[in-house]
N, C-alpha and C positions, 0 to 999 in steps of 0.2 A: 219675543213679546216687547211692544216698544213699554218706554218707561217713561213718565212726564210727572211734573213737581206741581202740587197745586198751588196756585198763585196767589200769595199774601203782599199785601204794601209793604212797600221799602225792604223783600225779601229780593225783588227781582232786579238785578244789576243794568244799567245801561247797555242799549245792546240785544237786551233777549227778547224773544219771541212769546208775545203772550196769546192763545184762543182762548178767546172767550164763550159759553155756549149759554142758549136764552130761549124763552119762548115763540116760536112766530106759531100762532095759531095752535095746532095742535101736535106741532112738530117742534124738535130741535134744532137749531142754527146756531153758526158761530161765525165769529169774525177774528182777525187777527192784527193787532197792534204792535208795535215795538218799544219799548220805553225805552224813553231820549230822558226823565229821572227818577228814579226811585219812589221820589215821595210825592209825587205827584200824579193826578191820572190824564194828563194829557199829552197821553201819548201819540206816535204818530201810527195813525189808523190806514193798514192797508186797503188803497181801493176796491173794492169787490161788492159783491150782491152779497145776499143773505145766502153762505154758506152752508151744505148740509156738510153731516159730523166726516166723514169719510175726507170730503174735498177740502177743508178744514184741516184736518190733520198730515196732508199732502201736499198743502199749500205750506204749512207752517214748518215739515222736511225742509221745502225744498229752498227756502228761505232762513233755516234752522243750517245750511252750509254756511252762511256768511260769519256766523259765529258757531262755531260749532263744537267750542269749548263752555256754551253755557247751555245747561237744558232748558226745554219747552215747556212754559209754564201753561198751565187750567185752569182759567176763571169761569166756577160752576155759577150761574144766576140764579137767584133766589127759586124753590122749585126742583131744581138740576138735579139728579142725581149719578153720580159717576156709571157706568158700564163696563163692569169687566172685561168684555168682550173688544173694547177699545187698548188696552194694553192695562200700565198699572201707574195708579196713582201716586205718589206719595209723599 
């Protein structure tokens, strides 16, 4: 079961990989950023379409090598609610 840290400001260190997951319509999507600092939220946003949750979370593996001593943080959008069935939150 994968494991992922839910993403609070200035918890996530330069470096890590954040997904984010949101409304588009009556579905969930997500996108995936990097944060370049801490306390800021202008991060550098990977290019991509509107992610569903699956490609999302295999996008952010496979990108989650380059550093791969820091976990994958989850920004839930107002609304979100986490899915067990994705791995575990914590």
């Amino acid at each position: 079961m994968r494991t992922f840290r839910r993403y609070r400001k200035g918890e996530a260190g330069i470096g890590s990989i954040v997904i984010k997951f949101y409304h588009s319509g009556d579905q969930i999507r997500g996108y995936l950023r990097k944060v370049t600092d801490p306390e800021q939220e202008e991060d550098t946003v990977f290019p991509s379409e509107e992610l569903q949750v699956d490609d999302a979370f295999l996008m952010a593996e496979n990108k989650h090598r380059e550093a791969a001593d820091t976990p994958i943080f989850v920004e839930l959008a107002e609304g979100i609610r986490w899915n067990p069935a994705w791995g575990r939150l914590i």
